[in-house]
N, C-alpha and C positions, 0 to 999 in steps of 0.2 A: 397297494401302497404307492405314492410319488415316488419317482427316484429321486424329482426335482425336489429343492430344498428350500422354504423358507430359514435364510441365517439369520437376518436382523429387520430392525424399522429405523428410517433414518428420518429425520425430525426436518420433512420440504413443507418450505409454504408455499405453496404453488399460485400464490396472488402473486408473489416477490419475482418468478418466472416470468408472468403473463407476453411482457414485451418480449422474452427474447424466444418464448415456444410458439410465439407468431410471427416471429422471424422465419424458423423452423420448417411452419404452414407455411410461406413462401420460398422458400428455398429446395430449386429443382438439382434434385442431387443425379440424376442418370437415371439409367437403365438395370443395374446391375440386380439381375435373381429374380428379373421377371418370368424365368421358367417354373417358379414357386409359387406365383403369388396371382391374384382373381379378386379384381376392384384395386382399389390404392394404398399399394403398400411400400415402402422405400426405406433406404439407409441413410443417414446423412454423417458424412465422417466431422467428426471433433478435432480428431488426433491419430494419427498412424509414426510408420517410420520415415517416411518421407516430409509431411507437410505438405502436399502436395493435393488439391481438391481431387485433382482429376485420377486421383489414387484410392478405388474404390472398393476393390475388390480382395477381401479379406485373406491372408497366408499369415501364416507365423514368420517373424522377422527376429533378429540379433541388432535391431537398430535404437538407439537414443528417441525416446517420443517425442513428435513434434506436432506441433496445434498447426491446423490446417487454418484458410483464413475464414471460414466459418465458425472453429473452435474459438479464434482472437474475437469475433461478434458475438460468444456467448459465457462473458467472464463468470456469469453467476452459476449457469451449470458446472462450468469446467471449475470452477470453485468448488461443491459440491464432493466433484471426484477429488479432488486435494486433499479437502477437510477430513475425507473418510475412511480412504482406501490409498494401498500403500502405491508408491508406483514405479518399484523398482522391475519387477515385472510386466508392469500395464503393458500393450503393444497396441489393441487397437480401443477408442473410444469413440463412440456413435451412438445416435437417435434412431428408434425403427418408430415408422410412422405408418398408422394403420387406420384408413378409414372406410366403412363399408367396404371390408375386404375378408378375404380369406387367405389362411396358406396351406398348399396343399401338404401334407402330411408326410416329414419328411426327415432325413438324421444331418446332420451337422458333419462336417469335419472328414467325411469318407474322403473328402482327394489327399488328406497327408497324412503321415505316418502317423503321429501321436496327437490327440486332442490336446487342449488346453483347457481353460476355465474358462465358463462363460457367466457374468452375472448380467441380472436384467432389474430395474426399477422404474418403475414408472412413474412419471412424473405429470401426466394428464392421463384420465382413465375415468371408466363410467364401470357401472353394472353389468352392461352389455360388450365388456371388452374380456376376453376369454382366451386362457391357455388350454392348451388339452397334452397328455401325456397317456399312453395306453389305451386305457377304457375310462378315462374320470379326464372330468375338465373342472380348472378351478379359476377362481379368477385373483389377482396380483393385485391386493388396492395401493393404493399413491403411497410413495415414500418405502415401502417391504424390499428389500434385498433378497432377491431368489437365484439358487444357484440352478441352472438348469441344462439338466442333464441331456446334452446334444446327442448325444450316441443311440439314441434310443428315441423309436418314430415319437413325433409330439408336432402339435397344429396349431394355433390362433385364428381366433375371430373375431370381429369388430363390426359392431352397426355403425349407421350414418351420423352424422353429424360434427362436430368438433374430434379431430383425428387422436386417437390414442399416440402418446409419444410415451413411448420407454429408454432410458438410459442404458445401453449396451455396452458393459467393459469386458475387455478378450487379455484375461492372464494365460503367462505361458505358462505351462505343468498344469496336469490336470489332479495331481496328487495333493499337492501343497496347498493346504489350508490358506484362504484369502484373508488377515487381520483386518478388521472393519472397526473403525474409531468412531468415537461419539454418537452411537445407538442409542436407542431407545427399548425402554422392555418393552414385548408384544403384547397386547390387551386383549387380542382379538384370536381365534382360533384359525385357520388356513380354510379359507374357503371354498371348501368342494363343494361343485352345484351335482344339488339332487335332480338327476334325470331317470325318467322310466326307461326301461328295457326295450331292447329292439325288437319288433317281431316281423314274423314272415311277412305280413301285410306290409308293412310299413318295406320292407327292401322290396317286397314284388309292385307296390307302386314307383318305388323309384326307379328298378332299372325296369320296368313295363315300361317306360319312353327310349328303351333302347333301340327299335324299328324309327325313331323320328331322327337321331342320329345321322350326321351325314360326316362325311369328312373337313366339313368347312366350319361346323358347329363343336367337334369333337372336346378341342381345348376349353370352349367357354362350357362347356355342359360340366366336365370334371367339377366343374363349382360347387356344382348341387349335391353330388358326390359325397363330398368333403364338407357339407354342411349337415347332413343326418348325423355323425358322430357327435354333436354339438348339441343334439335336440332328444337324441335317443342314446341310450348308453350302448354300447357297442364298441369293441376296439377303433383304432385311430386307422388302423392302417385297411382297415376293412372296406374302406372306399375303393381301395382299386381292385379288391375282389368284386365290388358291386360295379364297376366302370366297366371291368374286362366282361363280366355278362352280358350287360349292358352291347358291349361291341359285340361279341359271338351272334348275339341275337339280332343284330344286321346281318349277318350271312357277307362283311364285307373282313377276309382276312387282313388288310391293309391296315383299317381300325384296327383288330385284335391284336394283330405284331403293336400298332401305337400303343395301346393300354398298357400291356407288359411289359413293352419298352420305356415308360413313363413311373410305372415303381421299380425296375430297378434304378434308374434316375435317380428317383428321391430318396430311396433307403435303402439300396443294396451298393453300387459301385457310381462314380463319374469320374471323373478328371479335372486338374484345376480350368475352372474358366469354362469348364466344355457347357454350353449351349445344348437346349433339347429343340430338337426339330420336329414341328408338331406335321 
């Protein structure tokens, strides 16, 4: 079963968007959480406590919300978060942009003490744009409200073409129920994609390229990794047991310390801000 949640459907016309989610596509938001991510994926802030663009990088704040000047360029979205959802709470509001990318499989929130709430909506999206949580990957069609449970390893993936953009609101409390206005009833049932079962073949072709591995290749190869979860049913987090194989099987321990040192990164312990050095 999901931990994540579909709550609601909020009634976007995503024609009425176009201009300012191709804003969006041109808008170079930084660097921030590139130790995550494989192809093009980014954050672009709407809204934090500062206002501040260059204020990128996500903590829980006690500050008054403020539209950054990217948020003031997209009234219709930030319209959207108004009309729906309350914002006595809200702290942070952002676009995740995902094209021909992946992220590696990974929890939310371990640098602070207490989670908050995260909801996600998408507001451009194809077939080919995918959540993953455990062992089931589902996908989030346009306008759905999902509540999704950070704490717990979960992934994305995305093909080419016109970039998946989802709406990202960061409430504080992760207990308190989000009140969401002017829904829509759901019609449709929560789309879990049906994948076949992983088998031995299937992981001894993957990490069988563990001898081509070098240290220079080590980061972009995780890709692949993290892409068999998405095609074959198999836990989420099971990539970096096939990665750290993968390295053993070079006979290079420099690799194997990387491997292991790269899931506790993403789903065991970090620190705010801290950088993984590949």
């Amino acid at each position: 079963m999901l931990k994540s949640q579909r709550l609601a459907v909020l009634p976007i016309d995503s024609h009425g968007l176009e201009s300012e989610l191709a804003l969006v596509d041109r808008h170079d938001p930084g660097g921030e959480y590139d130790a995550f991510t494989f192809g093009s994926w980014s954050a672009h802030v709407l809204a934090n406590g500062s206002g501040a663009d260059s204020d990128t990088a996500f903590r829980p704040h006690g500050d008054r919300l403020s539209l950054t000047e990217l948020g003031r360029r997209l009234p219709g979205v930030m319209s959207l978060v108004t009309e729906h959802f309350p914002l006595d709470r809200l702290q942070w509001v952002r676009i995740f942009s995902l094209d021909d990318g992946i992220l590696a499989p990974h929890v939310d929130f371990l640098e602070f003490a207490e989670p908050g709430t995260r909801l996600q909506v998408p507001l451009r999206t194809s077939e080919e744009s995918l959540h993953s949580e455990g062992n089931l990957v589902y996908h989030l069609r346009l306008g759905e409200v999902w509540k999704i449970h950070t704490t717990h390893p979960h992934s994305a993936r995305s093909a080419s073409g016109p970039a998946r953009l989802s709406l990202c609101l960061d409430f504080a409390d992760a207990e308190e129920p989000v009140e969401i206005r002017g829904d829509l009833p759901a019609t449709q049932p929560v789309r879990l994609i049906d994948l076949p079962e992983v088998t031995e073949a299937d992981i001894e072709e993957l990490i069988g390229s563990g001898p081509e591995l070098t240290r220079d290749t080590l980061r972009t190869s995780f890709r692949r990794f993290a892409a068999l979860h998405f095609e074959r049913r198999a836990p989420v987090t099971a990539a970096f047991d096939w990665f750290l194989e993968a390295a053993r099987r070079t006979g290079d321990e420099v690799m194997v310390d990387k491997a292991r040192a790269f899931r506790t990164y993403c789903i065991e312990k970090r620190g705010y801000r801290e950088a993984f050095d590949w």
